[in-house]
C-alpha positions as CSV (number, residue, x, y, z in Angstrom):
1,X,-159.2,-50.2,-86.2
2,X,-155.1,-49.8,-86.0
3,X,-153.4,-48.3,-83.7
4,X,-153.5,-44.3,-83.2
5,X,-150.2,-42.7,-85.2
6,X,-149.7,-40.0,-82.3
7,X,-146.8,-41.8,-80.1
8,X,-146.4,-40.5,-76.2
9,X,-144.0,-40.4,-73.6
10,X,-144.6,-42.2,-70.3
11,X,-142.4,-41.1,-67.3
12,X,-142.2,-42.9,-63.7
13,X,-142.7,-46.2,-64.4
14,X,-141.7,-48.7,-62.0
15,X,-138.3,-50.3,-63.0
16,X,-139.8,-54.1,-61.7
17,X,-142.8,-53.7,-63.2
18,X,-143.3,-56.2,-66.4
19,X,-145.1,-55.6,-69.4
20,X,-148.7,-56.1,-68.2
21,X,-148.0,-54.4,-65.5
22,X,-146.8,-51.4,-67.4
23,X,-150.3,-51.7,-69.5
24,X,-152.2,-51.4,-66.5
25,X,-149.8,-48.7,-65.0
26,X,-150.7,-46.6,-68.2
27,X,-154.5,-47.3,-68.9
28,X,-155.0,-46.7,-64.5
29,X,-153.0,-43.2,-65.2
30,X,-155.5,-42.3,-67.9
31,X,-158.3,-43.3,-65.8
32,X,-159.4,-45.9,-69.2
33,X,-160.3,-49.8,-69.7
34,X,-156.7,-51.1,-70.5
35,X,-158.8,-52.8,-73.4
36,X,-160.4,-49.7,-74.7
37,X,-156.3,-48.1,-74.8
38,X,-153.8,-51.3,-75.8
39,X,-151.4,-49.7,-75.3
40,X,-148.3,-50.8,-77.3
41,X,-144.9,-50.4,-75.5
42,X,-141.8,-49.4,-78.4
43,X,-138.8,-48.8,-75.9
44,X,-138.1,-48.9,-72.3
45,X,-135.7,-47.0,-71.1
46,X,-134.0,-46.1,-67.5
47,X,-134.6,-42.2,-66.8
48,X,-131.8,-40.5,-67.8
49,X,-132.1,-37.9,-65.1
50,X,-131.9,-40.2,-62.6
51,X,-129.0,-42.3,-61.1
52,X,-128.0,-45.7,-62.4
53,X,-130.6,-48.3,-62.0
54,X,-132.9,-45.9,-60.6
55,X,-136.5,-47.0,-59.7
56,X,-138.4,-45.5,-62.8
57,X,-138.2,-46.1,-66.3
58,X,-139.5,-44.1,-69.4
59,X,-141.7,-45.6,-72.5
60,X,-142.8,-44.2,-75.8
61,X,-146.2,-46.2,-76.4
62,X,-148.6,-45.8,-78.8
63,X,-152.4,-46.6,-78.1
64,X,-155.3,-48.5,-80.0
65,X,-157.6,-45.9,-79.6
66,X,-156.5,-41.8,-78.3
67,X,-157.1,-41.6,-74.5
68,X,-160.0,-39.6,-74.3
69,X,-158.0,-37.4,-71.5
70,X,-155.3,-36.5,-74.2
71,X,-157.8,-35.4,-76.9
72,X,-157.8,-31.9,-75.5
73,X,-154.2,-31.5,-73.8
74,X,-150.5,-33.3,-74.5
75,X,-149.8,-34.2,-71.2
76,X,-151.2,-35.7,-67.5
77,X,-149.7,-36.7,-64.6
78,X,-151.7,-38.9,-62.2
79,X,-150.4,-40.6,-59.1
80,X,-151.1,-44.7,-59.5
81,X,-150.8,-47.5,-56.9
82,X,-148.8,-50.2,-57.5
83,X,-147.1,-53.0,-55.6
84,X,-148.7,-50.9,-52.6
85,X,-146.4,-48.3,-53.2
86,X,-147.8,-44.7,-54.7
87,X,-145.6,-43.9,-58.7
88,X,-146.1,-40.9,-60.1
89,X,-146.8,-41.1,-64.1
90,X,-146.8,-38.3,-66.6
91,X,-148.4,-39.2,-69.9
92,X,-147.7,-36.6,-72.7
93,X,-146.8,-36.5,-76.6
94,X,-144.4,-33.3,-76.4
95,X,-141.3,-35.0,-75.7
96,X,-139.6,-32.1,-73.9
97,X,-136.1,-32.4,-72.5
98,X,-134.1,-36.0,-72.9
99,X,-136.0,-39.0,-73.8
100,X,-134.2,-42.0,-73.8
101,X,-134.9,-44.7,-76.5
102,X,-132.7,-47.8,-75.0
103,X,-129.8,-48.4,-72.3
104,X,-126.8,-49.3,-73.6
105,X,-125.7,-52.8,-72.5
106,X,-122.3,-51.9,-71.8
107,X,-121.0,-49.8,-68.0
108,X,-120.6,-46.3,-67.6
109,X,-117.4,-45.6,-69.3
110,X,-117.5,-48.2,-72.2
111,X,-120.4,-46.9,-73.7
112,X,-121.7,-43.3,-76.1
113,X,-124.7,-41.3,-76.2
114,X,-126.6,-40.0,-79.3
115,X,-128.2,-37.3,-79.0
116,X,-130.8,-36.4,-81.8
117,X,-132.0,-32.5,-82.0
118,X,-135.3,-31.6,-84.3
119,X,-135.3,-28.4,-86.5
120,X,-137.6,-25.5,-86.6
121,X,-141.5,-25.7,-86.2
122,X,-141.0,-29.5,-85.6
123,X,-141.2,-32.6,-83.2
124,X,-138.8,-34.1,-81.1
125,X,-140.0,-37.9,-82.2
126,X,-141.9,-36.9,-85.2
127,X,-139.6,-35.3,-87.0
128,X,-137.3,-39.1,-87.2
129,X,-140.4,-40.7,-88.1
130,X,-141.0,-41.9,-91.5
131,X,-144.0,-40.1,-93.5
132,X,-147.1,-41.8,-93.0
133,X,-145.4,-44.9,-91.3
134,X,-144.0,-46.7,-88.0
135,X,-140.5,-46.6,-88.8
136,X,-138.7,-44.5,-86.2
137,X,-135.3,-45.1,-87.6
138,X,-133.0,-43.7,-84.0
139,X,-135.4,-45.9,-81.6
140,X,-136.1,-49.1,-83.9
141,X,-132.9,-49.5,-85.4
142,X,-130.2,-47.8,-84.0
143,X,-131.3,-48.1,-80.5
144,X,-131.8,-51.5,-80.8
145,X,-128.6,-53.1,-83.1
146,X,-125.9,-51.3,-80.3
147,X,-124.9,-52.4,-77.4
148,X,-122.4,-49.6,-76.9
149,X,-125.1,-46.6,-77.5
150,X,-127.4,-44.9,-75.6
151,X,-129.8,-42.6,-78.0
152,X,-131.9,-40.0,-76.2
153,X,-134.0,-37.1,-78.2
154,X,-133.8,-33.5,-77.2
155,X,-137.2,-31.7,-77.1
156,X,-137.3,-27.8,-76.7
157,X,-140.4,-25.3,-77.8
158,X,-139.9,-24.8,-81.4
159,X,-143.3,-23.7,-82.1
160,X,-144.1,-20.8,-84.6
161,X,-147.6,-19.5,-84.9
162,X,-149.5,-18.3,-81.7
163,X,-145.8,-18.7,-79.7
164,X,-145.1,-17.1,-76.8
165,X,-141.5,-17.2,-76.3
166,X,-138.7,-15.0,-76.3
167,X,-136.0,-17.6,-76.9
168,X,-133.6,-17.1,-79.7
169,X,-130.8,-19.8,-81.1
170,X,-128.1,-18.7,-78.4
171,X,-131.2,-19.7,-75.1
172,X,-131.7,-23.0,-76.6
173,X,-128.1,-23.9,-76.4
174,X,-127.7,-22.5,-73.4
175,X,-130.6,-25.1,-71.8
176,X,-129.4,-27.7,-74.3
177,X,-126.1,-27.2,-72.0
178,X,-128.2,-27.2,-68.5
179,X,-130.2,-29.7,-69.2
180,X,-127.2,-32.0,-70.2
181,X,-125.5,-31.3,-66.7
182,X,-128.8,-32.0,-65.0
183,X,-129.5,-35.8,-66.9
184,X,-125.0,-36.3,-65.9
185,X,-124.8,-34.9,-62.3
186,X,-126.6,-37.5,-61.1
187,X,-125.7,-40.5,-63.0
188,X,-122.2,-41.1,-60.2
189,X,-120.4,-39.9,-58.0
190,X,-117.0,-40.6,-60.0
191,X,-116.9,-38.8,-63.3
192,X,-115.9,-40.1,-66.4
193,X,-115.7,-39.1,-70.2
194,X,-119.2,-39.9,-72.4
195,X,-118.4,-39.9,-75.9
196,X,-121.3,-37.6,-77.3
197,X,-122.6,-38.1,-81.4
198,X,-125.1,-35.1,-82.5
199,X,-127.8,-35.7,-84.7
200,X,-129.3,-32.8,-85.7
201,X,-131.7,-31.5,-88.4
202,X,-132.5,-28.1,-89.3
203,X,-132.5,-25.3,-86.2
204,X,-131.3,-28.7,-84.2
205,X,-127.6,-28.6,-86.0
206,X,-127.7,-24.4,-85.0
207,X,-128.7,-25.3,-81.7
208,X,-125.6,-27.9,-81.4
209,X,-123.0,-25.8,-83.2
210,X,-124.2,-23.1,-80.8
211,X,-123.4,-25.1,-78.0
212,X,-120.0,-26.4,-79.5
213,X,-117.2,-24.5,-77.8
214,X,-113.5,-25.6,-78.0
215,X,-113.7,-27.0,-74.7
216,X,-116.5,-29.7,-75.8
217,X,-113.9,-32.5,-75.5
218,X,-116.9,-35.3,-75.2
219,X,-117.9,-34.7,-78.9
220,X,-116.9,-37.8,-81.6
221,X,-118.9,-36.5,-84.2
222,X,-121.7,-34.9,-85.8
223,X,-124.5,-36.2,-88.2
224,X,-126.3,-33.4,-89.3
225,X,-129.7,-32.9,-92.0
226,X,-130.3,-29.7,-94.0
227,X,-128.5,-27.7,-91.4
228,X,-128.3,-23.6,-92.8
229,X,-125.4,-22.6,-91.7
230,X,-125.5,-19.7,-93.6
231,X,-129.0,-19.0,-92.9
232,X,-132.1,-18.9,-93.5
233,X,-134.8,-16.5,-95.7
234,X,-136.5,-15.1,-92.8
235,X,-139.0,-13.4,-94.8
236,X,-141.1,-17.0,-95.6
237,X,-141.6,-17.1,-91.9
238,X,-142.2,-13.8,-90.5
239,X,-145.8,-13.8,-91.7
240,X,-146.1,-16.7,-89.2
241,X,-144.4,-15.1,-86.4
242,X,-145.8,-11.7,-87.2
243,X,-145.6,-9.5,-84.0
244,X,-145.0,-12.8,-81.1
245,X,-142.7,-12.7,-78.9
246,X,-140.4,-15.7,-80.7
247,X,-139.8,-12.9,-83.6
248,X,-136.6,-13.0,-81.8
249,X,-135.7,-16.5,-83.0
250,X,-136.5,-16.2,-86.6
251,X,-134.2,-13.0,-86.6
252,X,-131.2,-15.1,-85.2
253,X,-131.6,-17.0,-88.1
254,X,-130.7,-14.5,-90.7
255,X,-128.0,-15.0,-93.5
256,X,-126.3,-11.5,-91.6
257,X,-126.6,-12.9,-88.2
258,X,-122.8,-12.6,-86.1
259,X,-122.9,-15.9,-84.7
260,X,-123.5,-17.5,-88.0
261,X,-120.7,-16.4,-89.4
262,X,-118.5,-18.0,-86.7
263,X,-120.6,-21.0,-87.6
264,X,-119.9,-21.1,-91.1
265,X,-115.4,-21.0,-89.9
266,X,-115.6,-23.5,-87.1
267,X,-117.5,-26.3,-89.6
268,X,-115.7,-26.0,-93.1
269,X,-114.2,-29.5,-93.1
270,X,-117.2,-32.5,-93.6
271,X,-118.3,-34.9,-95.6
272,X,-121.5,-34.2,-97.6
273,X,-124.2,-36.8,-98.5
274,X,-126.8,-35.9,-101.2
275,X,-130.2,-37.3,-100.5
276,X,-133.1,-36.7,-103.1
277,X,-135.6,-35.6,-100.5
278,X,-137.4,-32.2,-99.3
279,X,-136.3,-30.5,-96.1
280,X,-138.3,-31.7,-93.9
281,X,-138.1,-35.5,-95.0
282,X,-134.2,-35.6,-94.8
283,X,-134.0,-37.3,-91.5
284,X,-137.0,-39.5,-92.3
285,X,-135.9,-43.1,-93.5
286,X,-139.0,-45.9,-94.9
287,X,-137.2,-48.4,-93.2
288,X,-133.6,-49.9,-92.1
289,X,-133.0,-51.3,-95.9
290,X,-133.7,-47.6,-96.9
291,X,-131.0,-46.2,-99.7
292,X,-130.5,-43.0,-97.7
293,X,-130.7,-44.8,-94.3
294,X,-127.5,-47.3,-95.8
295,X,-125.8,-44.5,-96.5
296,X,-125.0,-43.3,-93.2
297,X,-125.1,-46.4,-91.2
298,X,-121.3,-46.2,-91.9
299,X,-121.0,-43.4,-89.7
300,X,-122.5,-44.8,-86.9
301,X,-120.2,-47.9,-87.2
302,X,-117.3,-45.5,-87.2
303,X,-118.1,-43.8,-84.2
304,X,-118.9,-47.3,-82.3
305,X,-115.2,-48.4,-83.0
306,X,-113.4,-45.4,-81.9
307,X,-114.9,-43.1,-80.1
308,X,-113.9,-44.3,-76.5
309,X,-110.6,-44.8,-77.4
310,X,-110.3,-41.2,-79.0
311,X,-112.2,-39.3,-75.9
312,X,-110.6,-40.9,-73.6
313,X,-107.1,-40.0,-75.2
314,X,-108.4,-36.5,-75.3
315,X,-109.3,-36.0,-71.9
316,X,-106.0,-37.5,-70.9
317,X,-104.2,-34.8,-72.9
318,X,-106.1,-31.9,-71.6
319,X,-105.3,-33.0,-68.1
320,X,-108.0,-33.2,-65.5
321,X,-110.5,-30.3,-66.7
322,X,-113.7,-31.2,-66.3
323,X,-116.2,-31.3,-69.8
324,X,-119.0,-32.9,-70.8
């Protein structure tokens, strides 16, 4: 039997523990036979809320068989002794907030982060993933041909039927913004500039341009997938909503809406890229020798040559205002 195709998130791993340790870490968190699980380790990450070389890292693992305490829930937190020391693990497959898919090999300073954000009704690690495959194109490729990149993925509630929230476009980007000054206030004491690269699909690109005032000198660029600007035709999706309380995000999503019309003046110049897909399977590449995937590896190339040089220069022009 192959592995299960749900992937999760582990958080509070021991920096010093090794591989096998990790598996055990994982299958004694679940409370299962490390043979029963296998778990299979993709990435290994430091926590990107925490300070450099912090003691905890963060996995995405995927397991032989579904721990039978995840069939009925997405996430667990258990407390696990290792090295005689007590690590507190969290196990879950929602991916909320910043997940980090690699360290980049170069300092604080020398180095960018991309930063992928999922569309409506979608997953923050699904939605990258190719169709009935493996291929996770931002954690097994891009994460792991740079040396001058971090890539995290933004997670936020997105969910449509039976919702609960009263989040429009405008909260999103307004945590989007807190949670990026929580993972950064506690990286050092000295600040310096982080080149930022948004990839964004769907909602994700509103959520981004949302969050995109002048004053965002740390943005290089921004790679964006099926992103309506202009809107959306609510009308397919209010069936869905109906009467919940997240009626409020589909209506921010109307051709009419205010801030969409800002939107639509503050992006006119890019570059487009056709791709013969559906909506949903733009940001989904077979593999790295994908046609659609080749097309914007450019981009990425681009950004790794000169986004430094050309933060850096703006920061120094602006004088010594502070910006992520």
């Amino acid at each position: 039997m192959g592995t299960t195709k749900t992937t999760y998130r582990v958080q509070g791993i021991p920096v010093d523990a090794s591989p096998d340790d990790i598996k055990m870490i994982i299958s004694q968190a679940l409370g299962e036979d490390a043979s029963r699980l296998d778990p299979t380790i993709h990435s290994l990450a430091s926590d990107p809320y925490k300070p450099p070389n912090s003691s905890t890292n963060v996995a995405t693992v995927t397991f032989k068989h579904t721990p039978k305490t995840l069939k009925d829930s997405d996430r667990l937190t258990a407390d696990v002794t290792w090295d005689s020391k007590t690590h507190y693990i969290t196990v879950d497959s929602s991916f909320g907030g910043f997940t980090p898919l690699n360290d980049a090999k170069t300092k604080l300073g020398s180095r960018m982060d991309v930063i992928a954000v999922s569309g409506l009704s979608s997953h923050p690690f699904g939605s990258w993933k190719a169709r009935g495959g493996t291929f996770m194109w931002l954690r097994d490729e891009v994460a792991k041909t740079t040396e001058k990149a971090r890539v995290l993925l933004y997670g936020y509630d997105t969910t449509l039927a039976n919702s609960e929230s009263f989040q429009d476009v405008s909260d999103i980007a307004q945590r989007l913004s807190s949670d990026l000054n929580a993972m950064r206030s506690g990286r050092t004491t000295s600040w310096v500039p982080t080149p930022i690269v948004f990839v964004a699909h769907s909602l994700g690109g509103l959520v981004m341009s949302e969050h995109y005032p002048d004053d965002f000198l740390s943005i290089y660029g921004l790679l964006l997938f099926g992103v309506p600007n202009g809107g959306i035709k609510t009308k397919y999706w209010m069936p869905i909503v109906d009467s919940q309380p997240n009626k409020n995000l589909i209506d921010s999503l109307a051709p009419d809406a205010y801030y969409l019309r800002n939107l639509q003046e503050n992006f006119t110049k890019h570059k487009h890229i056709a791709f013969n897909q559906n909506h949903s399977d733009l940001p989904k590449f077979g593999s790295n020798y994908d046609e659609n995937y080749r097309a914007i590896e450019p981009f990425f190339k681009e950004c790794y040559d000169d986004a430094l040089e050309v933060i850096h220069k703006r920061f120094n022009s602006e004088g010594s205002r502070l910006h992520f």
